[in-house]
C-alpha positions as CSV (number, residue, x, y, z in Angstrom):
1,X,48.4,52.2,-36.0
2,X,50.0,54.9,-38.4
3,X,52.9,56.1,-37.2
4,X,52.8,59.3,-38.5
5,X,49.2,60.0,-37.9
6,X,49.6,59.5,-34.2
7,X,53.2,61.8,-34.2
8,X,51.1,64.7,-35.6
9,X,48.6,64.4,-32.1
10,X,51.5,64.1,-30.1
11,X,53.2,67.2,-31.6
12,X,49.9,69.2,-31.4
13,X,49.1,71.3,-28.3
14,X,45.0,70.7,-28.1
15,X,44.3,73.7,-26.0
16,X,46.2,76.2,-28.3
17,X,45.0,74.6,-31.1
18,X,48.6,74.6,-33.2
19,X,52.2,72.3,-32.7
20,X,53.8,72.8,-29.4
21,X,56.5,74.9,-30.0
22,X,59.4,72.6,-27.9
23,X,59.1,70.4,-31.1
24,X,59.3,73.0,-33.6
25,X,63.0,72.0,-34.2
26,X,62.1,68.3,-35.3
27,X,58.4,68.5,-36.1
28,X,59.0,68.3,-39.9
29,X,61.8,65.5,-39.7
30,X,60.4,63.4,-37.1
31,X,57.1,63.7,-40.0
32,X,59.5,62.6,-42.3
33,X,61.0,60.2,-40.3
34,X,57.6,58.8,-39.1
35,X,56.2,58.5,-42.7
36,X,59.4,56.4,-43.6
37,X,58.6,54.0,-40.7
38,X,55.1,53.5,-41.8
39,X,56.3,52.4,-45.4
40,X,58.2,49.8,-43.9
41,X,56.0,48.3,-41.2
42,X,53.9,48.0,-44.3
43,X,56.9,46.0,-45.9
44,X,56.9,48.7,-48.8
45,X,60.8,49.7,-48.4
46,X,63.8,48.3,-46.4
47,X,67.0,50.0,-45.8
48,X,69.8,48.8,-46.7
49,X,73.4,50.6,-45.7
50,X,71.5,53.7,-45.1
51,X,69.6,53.6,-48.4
52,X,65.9,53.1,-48.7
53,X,65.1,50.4,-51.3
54,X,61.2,50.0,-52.6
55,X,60.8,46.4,-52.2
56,X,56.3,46.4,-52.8
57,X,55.2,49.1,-55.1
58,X,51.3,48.5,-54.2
59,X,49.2,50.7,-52.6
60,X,49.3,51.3,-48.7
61,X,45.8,51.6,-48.1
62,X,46.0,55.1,-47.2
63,X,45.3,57.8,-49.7
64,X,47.3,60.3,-48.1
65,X,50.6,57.6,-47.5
66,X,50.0,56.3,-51.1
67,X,50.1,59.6,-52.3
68,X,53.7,60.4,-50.2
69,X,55.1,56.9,-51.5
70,X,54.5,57.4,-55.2
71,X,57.5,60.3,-54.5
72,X,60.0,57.7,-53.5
73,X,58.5,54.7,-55.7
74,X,58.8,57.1,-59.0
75,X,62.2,58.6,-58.0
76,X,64.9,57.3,-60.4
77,X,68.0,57.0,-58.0
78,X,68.3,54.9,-55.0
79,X,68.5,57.9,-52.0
80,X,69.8,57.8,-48.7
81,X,67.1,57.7,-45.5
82,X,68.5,61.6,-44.7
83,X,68.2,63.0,-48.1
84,X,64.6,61.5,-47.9
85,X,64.1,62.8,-44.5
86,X,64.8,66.1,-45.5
87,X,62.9,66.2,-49.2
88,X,59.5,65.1,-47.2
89,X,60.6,67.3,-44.3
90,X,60.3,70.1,-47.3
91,X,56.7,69.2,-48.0
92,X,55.5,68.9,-43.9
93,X,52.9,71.9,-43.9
94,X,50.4,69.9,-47.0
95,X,51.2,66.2,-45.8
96,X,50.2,67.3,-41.6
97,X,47.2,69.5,-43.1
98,X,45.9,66.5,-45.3
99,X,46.1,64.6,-42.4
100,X,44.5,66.9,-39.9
101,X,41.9,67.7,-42.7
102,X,41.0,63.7,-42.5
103,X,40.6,63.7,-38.6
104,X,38.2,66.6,-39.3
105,X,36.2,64.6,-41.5
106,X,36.0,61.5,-38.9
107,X,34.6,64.3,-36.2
108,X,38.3,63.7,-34.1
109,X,39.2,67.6,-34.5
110,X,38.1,70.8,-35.8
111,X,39.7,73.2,-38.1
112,X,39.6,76.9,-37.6
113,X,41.2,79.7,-39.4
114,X,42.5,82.9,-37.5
115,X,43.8,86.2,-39.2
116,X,47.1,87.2,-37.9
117,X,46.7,91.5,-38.2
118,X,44.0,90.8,-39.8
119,X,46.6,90.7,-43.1
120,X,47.4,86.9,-42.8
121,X,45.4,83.7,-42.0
122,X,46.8,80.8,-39.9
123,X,45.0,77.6,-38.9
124,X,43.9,76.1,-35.5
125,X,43.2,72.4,-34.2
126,X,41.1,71.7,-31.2
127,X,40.3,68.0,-30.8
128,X,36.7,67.3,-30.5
129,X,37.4,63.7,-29.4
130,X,40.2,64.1,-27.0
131,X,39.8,60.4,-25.8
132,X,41.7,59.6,-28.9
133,X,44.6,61.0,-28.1
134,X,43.9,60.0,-24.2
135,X,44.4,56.5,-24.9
136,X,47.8,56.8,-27.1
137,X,48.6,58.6,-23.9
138,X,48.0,55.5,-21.9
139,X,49.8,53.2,-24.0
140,X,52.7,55.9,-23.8
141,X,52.5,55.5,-20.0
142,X,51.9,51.6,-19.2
143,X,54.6,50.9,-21.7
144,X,57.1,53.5,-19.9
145,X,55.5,52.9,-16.7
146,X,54.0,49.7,-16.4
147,X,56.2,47.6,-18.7
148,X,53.2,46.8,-21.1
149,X,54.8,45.2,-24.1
150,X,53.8,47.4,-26.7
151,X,53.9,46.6,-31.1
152,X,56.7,48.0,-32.7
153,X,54.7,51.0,-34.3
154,X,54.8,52.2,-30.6
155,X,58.0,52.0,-30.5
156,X,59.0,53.8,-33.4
157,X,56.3,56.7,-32.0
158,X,58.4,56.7,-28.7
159,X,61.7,57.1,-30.8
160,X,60.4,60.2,-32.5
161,X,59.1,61.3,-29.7
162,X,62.8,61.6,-28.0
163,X,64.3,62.9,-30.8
164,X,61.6,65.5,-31.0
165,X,61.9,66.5,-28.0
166,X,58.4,65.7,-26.8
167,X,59.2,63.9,-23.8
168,X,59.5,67.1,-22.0
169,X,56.1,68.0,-22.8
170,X,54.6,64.6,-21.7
171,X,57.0,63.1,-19.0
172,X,57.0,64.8,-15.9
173,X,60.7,66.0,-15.2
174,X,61.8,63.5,-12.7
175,X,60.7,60.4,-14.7
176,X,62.2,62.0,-18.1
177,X,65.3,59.6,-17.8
178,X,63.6,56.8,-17.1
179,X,61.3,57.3,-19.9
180,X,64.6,57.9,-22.1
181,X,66.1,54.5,-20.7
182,X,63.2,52.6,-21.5
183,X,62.6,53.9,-25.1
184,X,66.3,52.7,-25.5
185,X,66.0,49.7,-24.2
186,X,62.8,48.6,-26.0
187,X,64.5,49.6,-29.2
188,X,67.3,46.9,-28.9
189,X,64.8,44.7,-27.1
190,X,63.4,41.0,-28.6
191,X,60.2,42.6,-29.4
192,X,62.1,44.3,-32.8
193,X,63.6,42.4,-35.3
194,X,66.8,43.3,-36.3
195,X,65.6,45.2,-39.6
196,X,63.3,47.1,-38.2
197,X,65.9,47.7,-35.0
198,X,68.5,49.0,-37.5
199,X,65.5,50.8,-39.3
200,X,64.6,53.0,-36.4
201,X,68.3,53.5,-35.2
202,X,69.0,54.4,-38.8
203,X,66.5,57.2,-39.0
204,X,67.0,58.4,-35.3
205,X,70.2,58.9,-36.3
206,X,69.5,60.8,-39.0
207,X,67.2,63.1,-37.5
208,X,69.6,64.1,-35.1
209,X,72.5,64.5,-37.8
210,X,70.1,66.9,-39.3
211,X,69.1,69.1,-36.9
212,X,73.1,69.1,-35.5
213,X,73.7,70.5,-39.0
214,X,70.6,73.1,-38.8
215,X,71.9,73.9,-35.2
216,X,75.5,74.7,-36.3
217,X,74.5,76.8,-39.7
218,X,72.1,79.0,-37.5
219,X,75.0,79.2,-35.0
220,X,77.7,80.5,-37.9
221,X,75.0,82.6,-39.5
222,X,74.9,84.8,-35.9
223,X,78.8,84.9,-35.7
């Protein structure tokens, strides 16, 4: 599973055909963040006191993740995870629309283009195969639910799906904290090993650190 592949479903509102707007805070650092924790499920960085490392320069397998990895393979310092989080965050509109472009080509979605005032053009995504995105939605549930004991690329989706926010769109209110306690507790359960624990805490972390600081400079700017 590909992290960030399945984080841009989750963040997209099928019937309106664009990103719900409840994770328009996040929605380009949880990206970020997602496309950090595919490179190391696929042992292509570690981090290492907050700094991501390149420890396999070979491909991914993905055109589009190869593409994103060549940025931090070719970069000629050593970077922390947030600076990285927030240079890809930069870069969110071309990496989601490659990606969306790809799941129009397999026949999952279909990509329409609207005119805003008939002056500028926007883009729409209605899922054409919605049972794809039905059965994350089931693994999302029996794992919060059900106690199925899910891979750790679940569990990073379920960590950027807190810190996006996007548990309110998914989780019915009364089970929100429950769904909150579990993600916590699957995150410091046996299931992860302690570098990818500290992987997912790391970036978490500095999701939130960012959008505190976006948060408080909007906040200033209006005083």
């Amino acid at each position: 599973m590909i992290v960030s592949r399945n984080y841009l479903l989750m963040i997209l509102d099928e019937e309106k055909g664009k990103r719900y707007s409840r994770a328009s805070t996040a929605k380009d650092l949880g990206l970020a963040g997602a496309f950090l924790m595919d490179f190391f499920l696929k042992g292509k960085i570690s981090i290492e006191k907050k700094r991501v490392k390149v420890i396999d320069s070979s491909t991914t397998g993905d055109e589009i993740l190869d593409e994103i990895f060549d940025i931090i393979k070719t970069s000629k310092k050593v970077r922390k995870v947030m600076d990285w989080i927030e240079k890809l965050a930069r870069k969110h509109k071309t990496y989601s629309q490659a990606f969306y472009k790809r799941l129009e080509e397999q026949g999952i979605l279909t990509i329409k283009e609207k005119k805003i005032l008939e002056i500028f053009s926007t883009h729409r995504f209605y899922l054409q195969r919605p049972e794809v995105k039905t059965i994350l939605l089931e693994q999302i549930e029996n794992t919060i639910m059900h106690n199925m004991r899910p891979g750790a690329d679940l569990i990073c989706l379920l960590s950027l799906l807190k810190v996006s926010n996007l548990i309110k769109i998914y989780i019915a209110k009364h089970y929100r904290k429950l769904a909150k306690s579990k993600i916590d507790e699957l995150i410091q359960s046996e299931i992860l090993d302690e570098g990818t624990r500290e992987m997912i805490l790391v970036i978490i972390k500095s999701v939130q650190d960012i959008i505190a600081a976006r948060v408080a400079a909007v906040t200033a700017a209006a005083m």
